[in-house]
N, C-alpha and C positions, 0 to 999 in steps of 0.2 A: 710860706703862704699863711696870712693869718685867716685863725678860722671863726668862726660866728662862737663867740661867746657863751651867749644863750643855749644854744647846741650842745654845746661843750659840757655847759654844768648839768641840762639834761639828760645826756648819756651819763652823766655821772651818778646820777643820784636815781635814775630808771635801774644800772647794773649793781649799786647796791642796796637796792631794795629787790630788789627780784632773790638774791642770796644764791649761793654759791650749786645747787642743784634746781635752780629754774629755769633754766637758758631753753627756749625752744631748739628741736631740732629741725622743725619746717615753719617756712613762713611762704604764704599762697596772697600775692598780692592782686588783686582782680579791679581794673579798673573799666567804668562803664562811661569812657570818652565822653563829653558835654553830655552828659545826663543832668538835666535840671530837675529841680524836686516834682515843677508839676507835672513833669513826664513821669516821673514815679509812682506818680498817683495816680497819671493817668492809666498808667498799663495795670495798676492794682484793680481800676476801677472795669478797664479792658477785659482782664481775666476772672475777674468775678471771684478771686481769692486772695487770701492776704499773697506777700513775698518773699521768698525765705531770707532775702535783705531785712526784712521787717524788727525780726527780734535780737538782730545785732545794731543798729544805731544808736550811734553812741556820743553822738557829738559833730561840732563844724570845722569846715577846713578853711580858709582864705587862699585864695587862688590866684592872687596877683606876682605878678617876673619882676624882674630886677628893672626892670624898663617899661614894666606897662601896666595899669588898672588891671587891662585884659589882657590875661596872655595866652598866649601861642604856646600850641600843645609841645613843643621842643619842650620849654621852658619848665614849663609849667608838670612833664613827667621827668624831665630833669632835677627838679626837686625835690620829689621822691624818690627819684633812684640813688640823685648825692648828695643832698643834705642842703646844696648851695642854689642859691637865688642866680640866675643868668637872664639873659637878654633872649630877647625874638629870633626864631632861627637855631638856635644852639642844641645841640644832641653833648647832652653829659661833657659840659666843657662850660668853665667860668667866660663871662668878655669882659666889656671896658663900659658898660652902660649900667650905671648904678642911680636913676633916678629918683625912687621911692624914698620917704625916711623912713628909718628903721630896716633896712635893707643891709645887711654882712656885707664888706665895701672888700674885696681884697685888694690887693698889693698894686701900685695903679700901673705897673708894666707885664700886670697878668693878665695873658686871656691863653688859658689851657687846659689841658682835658682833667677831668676828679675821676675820680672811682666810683664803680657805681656797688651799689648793694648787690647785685646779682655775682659780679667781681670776687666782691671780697667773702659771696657766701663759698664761691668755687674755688679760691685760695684758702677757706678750711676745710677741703676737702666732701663740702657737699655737692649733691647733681646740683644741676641749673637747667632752667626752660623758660622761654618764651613764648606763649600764644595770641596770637590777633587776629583780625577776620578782614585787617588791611592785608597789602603785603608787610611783609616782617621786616621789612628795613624802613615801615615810617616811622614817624616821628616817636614815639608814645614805646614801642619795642624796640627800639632803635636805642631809644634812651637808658635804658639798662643793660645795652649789649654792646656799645661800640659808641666813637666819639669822634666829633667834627664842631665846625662849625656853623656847618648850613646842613640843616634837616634836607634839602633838594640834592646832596652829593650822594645819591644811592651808590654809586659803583662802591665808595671808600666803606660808606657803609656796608654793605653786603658784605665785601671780602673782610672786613673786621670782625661780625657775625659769625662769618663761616668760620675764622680761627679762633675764635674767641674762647673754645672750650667748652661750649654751650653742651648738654647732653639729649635737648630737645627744642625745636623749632618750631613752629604748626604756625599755618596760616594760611595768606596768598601772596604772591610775589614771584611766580613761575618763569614769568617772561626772565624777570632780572638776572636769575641762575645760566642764561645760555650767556657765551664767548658773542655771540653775534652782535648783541643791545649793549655790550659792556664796551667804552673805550680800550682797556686795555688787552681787550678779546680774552680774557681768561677764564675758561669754563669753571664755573662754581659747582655744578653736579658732579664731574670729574676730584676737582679737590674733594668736594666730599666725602667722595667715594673714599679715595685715597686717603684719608683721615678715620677711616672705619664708621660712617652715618650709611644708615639705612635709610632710602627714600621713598616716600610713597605718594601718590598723588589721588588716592580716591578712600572711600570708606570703608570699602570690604578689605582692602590690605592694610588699611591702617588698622581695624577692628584685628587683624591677623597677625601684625607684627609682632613677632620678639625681638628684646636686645634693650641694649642700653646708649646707643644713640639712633636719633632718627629727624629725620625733617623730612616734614612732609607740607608741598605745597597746593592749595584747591583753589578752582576757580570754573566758572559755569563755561571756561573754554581753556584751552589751552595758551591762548593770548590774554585770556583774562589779568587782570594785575592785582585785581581784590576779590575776595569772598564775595558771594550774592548777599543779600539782608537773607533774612533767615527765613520769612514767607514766602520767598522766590527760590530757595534752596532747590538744585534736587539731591535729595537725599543720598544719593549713589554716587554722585560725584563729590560732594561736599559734606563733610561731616558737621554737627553743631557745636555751636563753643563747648558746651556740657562734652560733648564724646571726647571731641580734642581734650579735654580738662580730664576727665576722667584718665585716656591712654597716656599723658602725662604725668600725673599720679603716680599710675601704675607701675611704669618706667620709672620715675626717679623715687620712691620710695623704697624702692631695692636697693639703695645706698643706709648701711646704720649709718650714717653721720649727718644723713640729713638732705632736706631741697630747699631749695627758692626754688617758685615759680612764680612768674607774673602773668595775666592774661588779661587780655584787652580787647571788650568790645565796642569795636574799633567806627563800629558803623551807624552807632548811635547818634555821635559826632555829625557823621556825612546826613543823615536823615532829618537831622536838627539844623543845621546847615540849609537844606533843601526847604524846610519849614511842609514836610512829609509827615503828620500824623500817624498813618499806618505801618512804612517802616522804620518811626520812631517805635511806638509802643510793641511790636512785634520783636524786635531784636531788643529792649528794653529785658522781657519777658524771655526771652534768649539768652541774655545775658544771667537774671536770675535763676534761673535751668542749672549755670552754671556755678554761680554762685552756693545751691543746692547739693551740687556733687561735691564741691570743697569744702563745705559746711560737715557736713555728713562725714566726708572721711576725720576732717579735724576733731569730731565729737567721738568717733570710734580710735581714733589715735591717739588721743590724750598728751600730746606734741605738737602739736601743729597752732601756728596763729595764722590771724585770719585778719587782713586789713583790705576792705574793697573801699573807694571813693573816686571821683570822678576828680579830672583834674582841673575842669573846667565849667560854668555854664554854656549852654547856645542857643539861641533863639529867642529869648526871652517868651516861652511858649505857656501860653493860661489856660485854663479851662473856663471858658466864656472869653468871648469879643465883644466889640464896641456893638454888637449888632443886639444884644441882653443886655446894652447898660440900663436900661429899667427892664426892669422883667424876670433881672438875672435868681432871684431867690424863690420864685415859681418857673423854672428849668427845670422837669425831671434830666434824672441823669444818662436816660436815653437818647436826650438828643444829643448829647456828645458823642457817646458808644456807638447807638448802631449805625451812622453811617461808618464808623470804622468796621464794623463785625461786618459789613456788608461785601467786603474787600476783599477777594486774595491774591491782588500781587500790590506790588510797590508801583512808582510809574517806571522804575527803573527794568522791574518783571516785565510789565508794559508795552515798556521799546521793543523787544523781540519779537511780542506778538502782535502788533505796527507794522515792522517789517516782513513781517509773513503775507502780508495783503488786507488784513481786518481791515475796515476801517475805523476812523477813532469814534464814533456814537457807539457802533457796536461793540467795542473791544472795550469802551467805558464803563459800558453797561454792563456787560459778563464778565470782569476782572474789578473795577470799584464800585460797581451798586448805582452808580449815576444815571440815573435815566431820563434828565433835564440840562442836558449839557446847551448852553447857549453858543451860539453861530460863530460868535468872540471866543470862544474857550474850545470851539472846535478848532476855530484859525491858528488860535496861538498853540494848539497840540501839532498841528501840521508844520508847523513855524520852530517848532523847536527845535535844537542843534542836539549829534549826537551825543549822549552820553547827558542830558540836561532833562531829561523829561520831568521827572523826582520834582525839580523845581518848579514845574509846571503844572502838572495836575498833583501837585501835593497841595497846595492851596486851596483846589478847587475843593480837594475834600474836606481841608480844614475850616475853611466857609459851610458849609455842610453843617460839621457839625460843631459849628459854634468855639472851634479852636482858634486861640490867639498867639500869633506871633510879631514880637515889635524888631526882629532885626534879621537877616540869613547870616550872622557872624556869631563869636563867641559873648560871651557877659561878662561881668564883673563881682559876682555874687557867691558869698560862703556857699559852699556846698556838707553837703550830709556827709558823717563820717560814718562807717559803720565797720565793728571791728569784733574779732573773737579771741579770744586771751585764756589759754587752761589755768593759766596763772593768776587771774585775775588782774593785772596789770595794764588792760587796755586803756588807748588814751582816751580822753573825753572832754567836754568842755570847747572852746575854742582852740584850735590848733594854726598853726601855718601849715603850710604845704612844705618847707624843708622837715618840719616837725617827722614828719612821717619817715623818713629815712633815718634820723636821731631814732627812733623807736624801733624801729626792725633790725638796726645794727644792734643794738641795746639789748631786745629778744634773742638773739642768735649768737652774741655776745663778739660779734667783732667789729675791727675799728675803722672806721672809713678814711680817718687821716692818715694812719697807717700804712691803709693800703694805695691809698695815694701815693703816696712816696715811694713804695714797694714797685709800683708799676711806670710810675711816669716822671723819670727823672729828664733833665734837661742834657740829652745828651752832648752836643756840641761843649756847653761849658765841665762836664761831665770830666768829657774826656780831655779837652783841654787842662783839664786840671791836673790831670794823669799823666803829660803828657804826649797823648797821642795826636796824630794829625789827623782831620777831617774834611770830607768832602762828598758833596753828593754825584752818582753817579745819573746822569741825565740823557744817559742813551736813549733811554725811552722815557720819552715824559710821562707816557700815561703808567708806566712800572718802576719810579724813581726809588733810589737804595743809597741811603746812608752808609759811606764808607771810612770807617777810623782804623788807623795804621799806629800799630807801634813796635819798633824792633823786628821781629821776624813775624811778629804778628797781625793779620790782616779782619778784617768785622764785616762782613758787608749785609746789612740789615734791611730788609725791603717795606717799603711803607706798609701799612695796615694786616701786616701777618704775624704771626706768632713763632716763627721759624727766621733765624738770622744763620750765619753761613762763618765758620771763624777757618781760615785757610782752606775754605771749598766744603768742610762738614758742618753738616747740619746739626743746629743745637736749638731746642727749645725754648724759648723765650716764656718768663709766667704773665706775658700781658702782651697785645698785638701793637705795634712801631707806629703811633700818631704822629703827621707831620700834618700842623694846621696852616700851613700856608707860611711860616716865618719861621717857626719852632720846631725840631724833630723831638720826641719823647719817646722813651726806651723803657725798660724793665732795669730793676738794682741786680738783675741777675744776668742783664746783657752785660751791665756796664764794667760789671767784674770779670768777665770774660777777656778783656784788653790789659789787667794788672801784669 
């Protein structure tokens, strides 16, 4: 697999200038999903104080995929987690769409899974965690825990999570853990169990837990699939990114050798999407809460690096619309603000209290401040499908208060890099988006090529080479298991788990069994298993 160049001489010349006692032991990567700068500003302007993002910016990212201007959050946290540029749809796996120039072209009969930085911090021996406020198998957590080629294959996802060796999980994605929603019916709370994670599903036990693994999933129901935005929270059920961040901390810094943690506010994205001002800048301001806890521990640790950056624009959202193109420089900056301070729920908060009976003038009134809702804006509240409200009275309020947005998708546009470095080393200037993984391998001082190879060899030719005979075993489609034979010896390795089976015992695998649809990929430590 040939590998991007550029990358290459830059880990090069990042690990020898860093010198031989500067290697981070923690690196806390915190991404705030389609956060566009003027939502940055806008929640700065929202809370009436600076952001503890503020005194770490340090430069820009470009955020274009292997195949798009705009990409898709696959791609685009796929670059961060491996170093390499992919296509739309991809969770931490190269494809065949190399559009852009200037774009790492690999090998043109590749499209397979890379390693990600979370991987290769936990094959040196440090904790690993992922937190989001999606469920943990989307796109963005997904992308540094496991590998496909469609972000929409939750099942393959999930069970590669669960054995991935992860030492913390936190988010939403409750439903996905039961045997019932999964094709292949296999309970992921049961494996868990039986892998030694502790679970918990609210605040008071998560605030309670000891131990050193744990997944814990919230959600304002038990069917819920995602966290609430963070001003529809209840507290008692759902902790805030900061709590989550902080009890992962806590957890994986009882390892001397080190963490990764990545954490993702995940709903920033969906808000900006919605073209929703209130739970933009709410969970915006949620997000730095959290950024604050991992700043703080990094300053009192004197180890730790600190790279937070969005992976994307969305909305292309301004402060002023077409409705201030004259007038716009006699705007105080109230009329932005308070119809947001006026607010407390999202319309997503909204919907529940809808279906309780309110009607929508009064539920307008006493949850967003609207007390001029037109007979059209009543209609289309009535009119809206479940789970879409957000997109409908998020408008109304952004009219309001003179909030612009040109699209409900993602953009195209550098974003803010912001980073903390004991070593002083942080990057700056203009960056790409694979840049970011070249520098956290770099800090932490391990190799992503390496571990690539280490985890994801081509089994069939593998073993063919050795060899042995190959076949998949297709009893169960939704449970399929690669089987290679040789001499008295038998392999039978199951898709997406970290446990393979060599004459019926069970042996540990240092990477989970990706089969992308053509390809099976194994560990160098299965493949020696059949010598």
């Amino acid at each position: 697999m040939k590998r991007n160049m550029k990358n290459g001489i830059a880990l090069a010349m990042l690990i020898l200038g860093m010198g031989a006692q500067a290697f981070a032991q923690n690196v806390i990567m915190l991404i705030p999903d389609g956060m566009s700068v003027a939502g940055t500003t806008l929640a700065r302007f929202y809370k009436g104080a600076s952001l503890a993002l503020d005194e770490i910016a340090c430069g820009l990212v470009s955020t274009w995929s292997s195949d798009g201007t705009i990409a898709d959050s696959a791609p685009a946290g796929s670059a961060f987690a491996t170093g390499w540029a992919s296509q739309t749809g991809n969770v931490a796996s190269i494809g065949k769409l190399y559009l852009l120039p200037g774009v790492a072209v690999p090998e043109a009969d590749e499209s397979r899974p890379v390693a990600t930085i979370l991987e290769a911090a936990r094959l040196s021996g440090r904790s690993t965690g992922i937190i989001s406020t999606s469920e943990f198998m989307h796109a963005t957590p997904a992308d540094f825990s496991a590998h496909d080629p469609s972000r929409s294959n939750y099942d393959n996802l999930t069970e590669q999570i669960v054995y991935n060796g992860l030492n913390v999980i936190l988010g939403g994605g409750t439903p996905y853990l039961n045997a019932e929603v999964r094709k292949d019916k296999e309970d992921m709370k049961a494996i868990l169990a039986s892998r030694g994670y502790g679970y918990v599903d609210n605040t008071s036990d998560l605030r309670a837990f000891r131990g050193d693994r744990l997944v814990g999933t919230f959600g304002k129901t038990k069917t819920a699939t995602a966290m609430s935005y963070d001003i529809d929270r209840d507290s008692g059920n759902e902790p805030s990114l900061a709590r989550m961040t902080a009890k992962a901390i806590e957890i994986l810094s009882t390892n001397e050798k080190g963490f990764f943690l990545m954490v993702e506010g995940s709903k920033i994205d969906w808000a900006a999407h919605a073209n929703d001002p209130i739970a933009l800048v709410t969970d915006i301001i949620a997000f730095d809460d959290a950024v604050k806890v991992a700043l703080d521990f990094a300053k009192q640790d004197g180890n730790t690096v600190i790279v937070a950056v969005t992976d994307h624009g969305n909305s292309g959202i301004s402060i002023g619309d077409r409705s201030i193109s004259s007038g716009y420089d006699k705007t105080p900056w109230t009329t932005f603000i308070n119809p947001l301070k006026r607010a407390s729920l999202t319309g997503e908060g909204l919907e529940a209290v809808l279906a309780s009976g309110m009607s929508a003038r009064e539920a307008v009134a006493k949850y967003l401040g609207i007390t001029d809702l037109t007979d059209s804006e009543v209609e289309a509240i009535g009119k809206a499908r479940a789970g879409s409200l957000n997109s409908v009275v998020g408008p109304m309020v952004a009219s309001r208060a003179k909030i612009g947005f040109t699209t409900g998708g993602h953009t195209g546009e550098d974003v803010v890099l912001y980073g903390y470095d004991p070593f002083g080393k942080r990057l700056s200037g203009l960056v790409r988006n694979t840049d970011i993984a070249t520098y956290m391998a770099a800090t932490m001082n391990v190799d992503l090529e390496a571990t690539t190879s280490r985890l994801f060899q081509d089994a069939a030719s593998m073993f063919s080479k050795m060899g042995a005979s190959v076949s998949v075993d297709k009893t169960d489609p939704e449970n399929l298991a690669l089987i290679a034979t040789k001499g008295d010896k038998t392999l039978r390795i199951p898709r997406n788990k970290s446990v393979v089976y060599l004459n019926g015992e069970a042996v540990d695998s240092d990477g989970v069994a990706v089969f992308n649809g053509a390809t099976w990929f194994v560990a160098e430590n299965v493949i020696n298993l059949i010598k």
